[in-house]
ZAMARGU-4260 file (C-alpha; in steps of 0.2 Angstrom, whole numbers, plus 5000, padded with zeros to 4 digits):
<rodrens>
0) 4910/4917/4858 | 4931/4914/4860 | 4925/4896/4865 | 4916/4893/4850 | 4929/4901/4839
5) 4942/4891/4846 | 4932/4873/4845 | 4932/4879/4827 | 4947/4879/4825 | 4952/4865/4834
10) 4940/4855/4823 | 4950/4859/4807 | 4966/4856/4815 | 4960/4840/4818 | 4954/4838/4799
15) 4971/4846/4794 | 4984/4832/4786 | 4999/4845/4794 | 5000/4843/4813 | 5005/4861/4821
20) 5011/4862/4839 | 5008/4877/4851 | 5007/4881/4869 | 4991/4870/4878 | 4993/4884/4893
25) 4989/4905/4889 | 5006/4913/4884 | 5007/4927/4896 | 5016/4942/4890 | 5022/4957/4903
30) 5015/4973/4892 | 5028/4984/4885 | 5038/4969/4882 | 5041/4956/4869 | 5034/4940/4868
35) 5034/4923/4857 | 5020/4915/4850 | 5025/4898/4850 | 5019/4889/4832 | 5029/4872/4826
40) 5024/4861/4812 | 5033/4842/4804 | 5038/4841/4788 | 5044/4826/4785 | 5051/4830/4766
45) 5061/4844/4762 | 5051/4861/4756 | 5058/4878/4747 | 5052/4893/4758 | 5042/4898/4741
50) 5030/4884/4744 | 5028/4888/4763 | 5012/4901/4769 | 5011/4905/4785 | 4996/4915/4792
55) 4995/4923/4809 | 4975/4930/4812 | 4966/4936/4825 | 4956/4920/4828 | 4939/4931/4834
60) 4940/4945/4821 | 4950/4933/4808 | 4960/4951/4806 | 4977/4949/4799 | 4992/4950/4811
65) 5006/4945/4800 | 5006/4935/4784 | 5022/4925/4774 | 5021/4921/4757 | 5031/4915/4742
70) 5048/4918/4753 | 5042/4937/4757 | 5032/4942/4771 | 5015/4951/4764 | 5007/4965/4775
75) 4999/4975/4765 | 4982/4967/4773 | 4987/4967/4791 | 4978/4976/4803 | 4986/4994/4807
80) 4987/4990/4826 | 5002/4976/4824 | 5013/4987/4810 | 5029/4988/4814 | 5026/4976/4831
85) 5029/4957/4822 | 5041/4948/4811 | 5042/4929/4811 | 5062/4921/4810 | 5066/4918/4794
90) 5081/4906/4797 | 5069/4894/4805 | 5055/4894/4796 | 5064/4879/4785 | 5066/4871/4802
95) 5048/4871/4805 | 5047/4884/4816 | 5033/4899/4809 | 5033/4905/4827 | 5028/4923/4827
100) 5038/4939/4837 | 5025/4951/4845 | 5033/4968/4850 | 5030/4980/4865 | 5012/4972/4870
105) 4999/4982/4874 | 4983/4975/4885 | 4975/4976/4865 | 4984/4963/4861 | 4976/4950/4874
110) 4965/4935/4865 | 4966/4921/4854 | 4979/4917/4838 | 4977/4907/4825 | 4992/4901/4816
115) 4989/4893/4798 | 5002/4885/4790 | 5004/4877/4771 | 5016/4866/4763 | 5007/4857/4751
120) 4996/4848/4766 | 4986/4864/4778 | 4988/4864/4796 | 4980/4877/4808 | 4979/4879/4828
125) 4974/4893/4842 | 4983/4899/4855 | 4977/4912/4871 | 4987/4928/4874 | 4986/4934/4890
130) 4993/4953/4895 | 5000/4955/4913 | 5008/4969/4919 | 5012/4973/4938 | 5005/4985/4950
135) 5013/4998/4963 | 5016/4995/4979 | 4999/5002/4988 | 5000/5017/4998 | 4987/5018/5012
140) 4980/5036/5018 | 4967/5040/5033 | 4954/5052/5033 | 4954/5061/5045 | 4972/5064/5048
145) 4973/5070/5066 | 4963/5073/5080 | 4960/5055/5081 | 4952/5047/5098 | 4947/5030/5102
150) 4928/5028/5093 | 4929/5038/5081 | 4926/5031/5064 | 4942/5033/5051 | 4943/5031/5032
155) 4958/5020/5028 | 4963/5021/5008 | 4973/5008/4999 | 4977/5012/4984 | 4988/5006/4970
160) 4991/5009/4951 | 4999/5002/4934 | 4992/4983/4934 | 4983/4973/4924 | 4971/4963/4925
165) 4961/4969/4940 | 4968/4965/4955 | 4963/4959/4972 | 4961/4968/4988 | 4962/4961/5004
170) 4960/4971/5021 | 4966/4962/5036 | 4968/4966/5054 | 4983/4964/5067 | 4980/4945/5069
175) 4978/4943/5050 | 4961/4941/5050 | 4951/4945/5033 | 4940/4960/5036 | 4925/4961/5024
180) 4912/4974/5031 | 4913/4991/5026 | 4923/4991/5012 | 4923/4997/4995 | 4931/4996/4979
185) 4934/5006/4962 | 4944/5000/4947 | 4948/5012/4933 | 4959/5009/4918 | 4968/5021/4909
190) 4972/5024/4892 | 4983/5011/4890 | 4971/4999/4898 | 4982/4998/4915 | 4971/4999/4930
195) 4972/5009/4948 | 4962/5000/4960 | 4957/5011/4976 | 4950/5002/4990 | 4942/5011/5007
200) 4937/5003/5021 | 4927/5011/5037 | 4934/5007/5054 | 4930/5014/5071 | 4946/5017/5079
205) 4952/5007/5096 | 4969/5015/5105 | 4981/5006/5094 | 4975/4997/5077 | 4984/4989/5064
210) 4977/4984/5047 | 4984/4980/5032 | 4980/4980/5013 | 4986/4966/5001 | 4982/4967/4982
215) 4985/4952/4972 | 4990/4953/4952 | 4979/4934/4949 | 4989/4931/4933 | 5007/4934/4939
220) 5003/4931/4956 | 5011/4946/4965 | 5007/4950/4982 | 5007/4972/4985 | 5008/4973/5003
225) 5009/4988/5014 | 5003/4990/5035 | 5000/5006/5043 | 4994/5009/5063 | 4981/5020/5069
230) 4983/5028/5086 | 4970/5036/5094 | 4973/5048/5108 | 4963/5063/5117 | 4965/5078/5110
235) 4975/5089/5115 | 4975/5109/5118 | 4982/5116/5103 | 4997/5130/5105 | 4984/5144/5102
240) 4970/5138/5115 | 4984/5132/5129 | 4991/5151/5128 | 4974/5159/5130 | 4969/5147/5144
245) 4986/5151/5153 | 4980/5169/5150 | 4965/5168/5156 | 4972/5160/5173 | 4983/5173/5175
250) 4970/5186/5174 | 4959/5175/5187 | 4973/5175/5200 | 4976/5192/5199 | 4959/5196/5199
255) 4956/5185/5216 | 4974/5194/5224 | 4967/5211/5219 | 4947/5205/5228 | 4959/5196/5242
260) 4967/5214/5245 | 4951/5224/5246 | 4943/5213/5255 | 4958/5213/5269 | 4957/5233/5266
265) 4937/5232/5271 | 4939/5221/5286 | 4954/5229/5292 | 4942/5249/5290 | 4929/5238/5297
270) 4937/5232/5314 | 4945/5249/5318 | 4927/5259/5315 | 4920/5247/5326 | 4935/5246/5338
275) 4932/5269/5339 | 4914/5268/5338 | 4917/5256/5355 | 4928/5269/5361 | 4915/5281/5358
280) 4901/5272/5365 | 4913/5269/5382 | 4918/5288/5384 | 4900/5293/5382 | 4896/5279/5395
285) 4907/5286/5408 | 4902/5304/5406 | 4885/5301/5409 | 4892/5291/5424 | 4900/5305/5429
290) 4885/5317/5427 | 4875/5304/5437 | 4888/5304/5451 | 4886/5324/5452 | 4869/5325/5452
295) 4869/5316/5467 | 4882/5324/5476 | 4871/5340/5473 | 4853/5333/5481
</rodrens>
């Protein structure tokens, strides 16, 4: 639709007897800031500003952006979003110069303008707006945070916020190699039309791993870049479970003293009732003997 609106237009500049000159190239404007829309014209013969027009339009919706008539700009017909946001510069308009002033930009304002301009003989021609504005530096997260071991799969987050238009993300590894596999990415503007792009990529984590995140404004050619590594390690006893584990040893040692005692206590009772019950057994023995030895003194 813009393409055929601007052949349009195009097509009566060329018919136009007035030759206007404006930027081949998109104008690109940083939102929130001011910008110039270029629009020059030759006029050979001197003119009074009261028989100079100069229209500014929306080349798509034809809506009025800033009109100049009679010596006197004329806004009563111009389109509510641009009040109080343009103005053209009056001391050179007798110059040639009908360029327009475009204040604190917004991501609205992108798309194609028309400048019309009349002294006697008509001249018109398009230019393309574009709205760039630029983007955080991108914060990386993991999930999960800790407990990490060699193996286990980890969520890295890139994320970053404020840019326009949509930027591109780029996940690469230690040796700058592009990773492509396991990754998604989100875009979501805000009111203002500015974008935060959140990107997540899936890894399975190796003892040390480095990755990196790089998102590129395409329009002002920034690079956001941030690097985080992932260490992966066993997991260690926490305060809580080393403490119990220390207790529970504790209680096992004295446990085994306390069995190593009774069962010294049992041997030892066991040896001395053996050692009497041997004594026993040997004065028994040499009784009989002794009764033996009688009796036959007797027969």
């Amino acid at each position: 639709m813009l393409s055929l609106l601007l052949s349009a237009v195009l097509a009566v500049q060329a018919m136009a007897v007035l030759e206007l000159n404006v930027p081949e190239q998109p104008v690109v404007a940083l939102h929130s800031s001011d910008v110039v829309l270029n629009c020059s014209f030759n006029h050979t013969n001197p003119f009074n500003l009261s028989d100079l027009s100069v229209f500014w339009q929306l080349t798509d919706t034809q809506r009025s952006v800033h009109r100049y008539l009679e010596g006197h700009d004329q806004l009563a017909d111009q389109a509510e979003r641009f009040a109080n946001r343009t103005r053209l510069f009056p001391n050179q308009l007798g110059l040639g110069n009908a360029s327009l002033l475009l204040s604190r930009v917004v991501v609205a304002d992108e798309g194609s303008y028309t400048c019309f301009v009349r002294v006697k003989d008509f001249g018109s021609a398009a230019l393309l707006l574009q709205v760039a504005a630029p983007y955080s530096k991108p914060v990386v997260t993991l999930e999960p945070q800790s407990n990490l071991r060699p193996g286990d799969e980890v969520a890295l987050t890139c994320v970053s916020y404020g840019g326009y238009p949509e930027g591109d993300v780029i996940w690469q590894d230690a040796g700058g190699r592009n990773l492509t596999e396991n990754i998604t990415t989100s875009v979501v503007a805000n009111e203002e039309g500015l974008f935060t792009v959140t990107s997540v990529i899936t890894v399975v984590l190796e003892p040390n791993s480095t990755y990196s995140c790089r998102l590129i404004n395409p329009i002002l050619g920034e690079e956001g870049y941030i690097s985080v590594t992932v260490t992966g390690q066993n997991i260690a006893f926490p305060p809580v479970a080393l403490w119990v584990t220390v207790g529970l040893a504790v209680c096992l040692l004295v446990l085994l003293i306390a069995l190593a005692a009774v069962c010294r206590r049992k041997i030892k009772e066991s040896c001395e009732e053996a050692k009497r019950e041997a004594e026993e057994a040997k004065v028994l023995e040499e009784e009989e003997e002794s009764k033996t030895g009688m009796i036959s003194l007797k027969s």
